[in-house]
Residue frames relative to the residue before (quaternion, step in Angstrom):
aa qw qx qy qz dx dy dz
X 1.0000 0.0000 0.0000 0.0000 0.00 0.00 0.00
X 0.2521 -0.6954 0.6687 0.0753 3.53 -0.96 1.03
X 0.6944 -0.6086 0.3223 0.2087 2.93 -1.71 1.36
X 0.5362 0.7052 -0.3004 0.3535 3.37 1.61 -0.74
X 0.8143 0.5172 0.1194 0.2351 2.59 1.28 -1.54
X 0.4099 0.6686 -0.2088 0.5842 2.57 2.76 0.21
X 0.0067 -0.8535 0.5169 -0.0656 3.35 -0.86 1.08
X 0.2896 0.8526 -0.4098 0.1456 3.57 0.08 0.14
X 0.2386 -0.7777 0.5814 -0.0167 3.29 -1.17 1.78
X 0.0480 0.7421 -0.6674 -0.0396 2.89 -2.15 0.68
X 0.5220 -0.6856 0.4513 0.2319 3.25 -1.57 0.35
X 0.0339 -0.7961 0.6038 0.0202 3.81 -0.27 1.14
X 0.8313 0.0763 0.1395 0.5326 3.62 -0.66 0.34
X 0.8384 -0.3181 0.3536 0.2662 3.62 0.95 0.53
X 0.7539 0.4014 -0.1357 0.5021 3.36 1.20 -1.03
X 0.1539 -0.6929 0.5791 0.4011 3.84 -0.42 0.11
X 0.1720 -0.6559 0.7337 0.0441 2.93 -2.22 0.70
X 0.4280 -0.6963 0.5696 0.0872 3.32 -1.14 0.93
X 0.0341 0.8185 -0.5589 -0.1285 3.63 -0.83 0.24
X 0.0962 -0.8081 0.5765 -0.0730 3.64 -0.19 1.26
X 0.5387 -0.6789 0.4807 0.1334 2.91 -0.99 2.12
X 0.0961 -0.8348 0.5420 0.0144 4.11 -0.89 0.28
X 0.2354 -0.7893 0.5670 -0.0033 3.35 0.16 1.88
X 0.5717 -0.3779 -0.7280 0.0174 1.53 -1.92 1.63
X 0.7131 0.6333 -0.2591 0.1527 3.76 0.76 -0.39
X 0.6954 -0.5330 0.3613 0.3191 3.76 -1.30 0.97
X 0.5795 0.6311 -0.2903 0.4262 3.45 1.01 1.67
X 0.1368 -0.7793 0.6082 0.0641 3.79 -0.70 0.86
X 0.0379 0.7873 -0.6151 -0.0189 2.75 -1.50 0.78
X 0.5498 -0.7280 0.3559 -0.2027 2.26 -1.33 1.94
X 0.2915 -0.7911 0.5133 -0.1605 3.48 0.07 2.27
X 0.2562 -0.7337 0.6241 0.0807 3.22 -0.80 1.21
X 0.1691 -0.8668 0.4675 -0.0393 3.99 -0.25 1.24
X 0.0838 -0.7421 0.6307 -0.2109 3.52 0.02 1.14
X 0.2132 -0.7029 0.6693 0.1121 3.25 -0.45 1.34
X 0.5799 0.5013 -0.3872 0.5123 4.39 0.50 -0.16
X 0.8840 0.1278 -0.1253 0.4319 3.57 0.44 -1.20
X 0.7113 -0.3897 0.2876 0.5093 3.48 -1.21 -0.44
X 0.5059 -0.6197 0.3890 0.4569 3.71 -0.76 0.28
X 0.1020 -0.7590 0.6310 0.1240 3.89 -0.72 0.15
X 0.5149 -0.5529 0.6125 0.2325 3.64 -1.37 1.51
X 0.2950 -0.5969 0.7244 0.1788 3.64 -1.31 1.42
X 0.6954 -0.2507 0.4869 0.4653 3.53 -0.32 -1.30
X 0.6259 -0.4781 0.5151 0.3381 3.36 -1.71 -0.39
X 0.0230 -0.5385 0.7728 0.3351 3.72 -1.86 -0.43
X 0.0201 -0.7511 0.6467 0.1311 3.67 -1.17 0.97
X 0.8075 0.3773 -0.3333 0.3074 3.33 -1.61 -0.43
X 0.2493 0.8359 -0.4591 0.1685 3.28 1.37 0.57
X 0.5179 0.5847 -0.3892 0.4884 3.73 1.40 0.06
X 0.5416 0.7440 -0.0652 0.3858 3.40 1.57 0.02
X 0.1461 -0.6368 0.5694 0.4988 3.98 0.13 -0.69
X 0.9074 0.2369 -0.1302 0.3219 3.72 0.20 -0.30
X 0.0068 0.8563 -0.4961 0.1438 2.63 0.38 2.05
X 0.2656 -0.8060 0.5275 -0.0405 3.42 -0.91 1.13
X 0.3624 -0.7331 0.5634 0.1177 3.09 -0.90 1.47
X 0.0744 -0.6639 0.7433 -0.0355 3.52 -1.40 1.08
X 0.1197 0.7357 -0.6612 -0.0854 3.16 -1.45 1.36
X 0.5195 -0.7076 0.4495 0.1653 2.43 -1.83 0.84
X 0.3810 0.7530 -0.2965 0.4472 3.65 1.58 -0.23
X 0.0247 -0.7797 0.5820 0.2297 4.23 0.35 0.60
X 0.6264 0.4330 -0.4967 0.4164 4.04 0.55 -0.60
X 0.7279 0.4846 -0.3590 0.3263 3.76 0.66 -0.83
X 0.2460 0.7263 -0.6156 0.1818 4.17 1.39 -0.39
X 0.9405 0.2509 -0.1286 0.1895 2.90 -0.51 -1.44
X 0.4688 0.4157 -0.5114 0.5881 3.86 1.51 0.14
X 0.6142 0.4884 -0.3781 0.4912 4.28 0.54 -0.16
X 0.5088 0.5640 -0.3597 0.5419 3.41 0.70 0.19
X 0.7689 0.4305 -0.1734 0.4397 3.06 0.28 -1.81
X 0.7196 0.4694 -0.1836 0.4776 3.57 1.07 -0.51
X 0.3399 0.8027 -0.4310 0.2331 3.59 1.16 -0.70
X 0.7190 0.4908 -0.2290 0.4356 3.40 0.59 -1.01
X 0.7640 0.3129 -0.2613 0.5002 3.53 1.26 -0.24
X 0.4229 0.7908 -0.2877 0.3362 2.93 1.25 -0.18
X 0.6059 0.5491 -0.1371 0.5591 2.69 1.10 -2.44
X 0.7180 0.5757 -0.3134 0.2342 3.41 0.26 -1.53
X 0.7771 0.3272 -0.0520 0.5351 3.46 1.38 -1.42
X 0.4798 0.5532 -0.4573 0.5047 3.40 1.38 0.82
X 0.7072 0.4667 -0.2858 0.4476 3.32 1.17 -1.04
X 0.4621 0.6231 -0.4324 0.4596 3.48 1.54 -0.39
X 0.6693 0.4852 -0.2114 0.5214 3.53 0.44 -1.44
X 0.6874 0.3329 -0.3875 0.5163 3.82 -0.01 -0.56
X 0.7510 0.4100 -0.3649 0.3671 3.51 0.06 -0.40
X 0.3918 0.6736 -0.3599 0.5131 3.63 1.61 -0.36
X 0.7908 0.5198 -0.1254 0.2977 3.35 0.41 -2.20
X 0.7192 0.4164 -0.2537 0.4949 3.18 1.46 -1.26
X 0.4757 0.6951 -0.2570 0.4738 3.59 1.49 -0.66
X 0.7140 0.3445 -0.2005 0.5756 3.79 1.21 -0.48
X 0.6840 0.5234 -0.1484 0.4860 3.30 1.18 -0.74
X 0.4749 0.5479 -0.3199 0.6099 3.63 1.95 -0.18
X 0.2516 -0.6415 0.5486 0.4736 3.10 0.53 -1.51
């Protein structure tokens, strides 16, 4: 499995989120899925090769429900990177 090629979704608060691997670099990004509307780019989790990986969005109406979530976010990005790199090791 290639990093490209890694996708992987969850539910925060209700909303779906998308996590899209980013070759070559220790980062997801992170799609904001609305099965009603159009999808809309939240932002990124980077430095996930890291202990302190930090979420940057890029979404200004969404800042402040991303905030409120950060903590799961982070949590289920670092889940997913470690999956991604775990398949990608062998």
């Amino acid at each position: 499995m290639s990093f490209a090629s890694y996708v992987a979704t969850i539910v925060v608060d209700g909303r779906r989120l998308h996590f899209a691997a980013i070759v070559p670099q220790a980062r997801l990004r992170l799609t904001l899925a609305d099965p009603w509307e159009e999808s809309e780019i939240l932002g990124s989790v980077i430095r996930l090769d890291t202990t302190e990986p930090g979420l940057r969005v890029a979404a200004p109406l969404q800042v402040e429900w991303a905030n409120d979530h950060a903590e799961t976010i982070l949590k289920e990005a670092v889940r997913v990177w470690d999956t991604v790199t775990r398949h990608c090791n062998g």
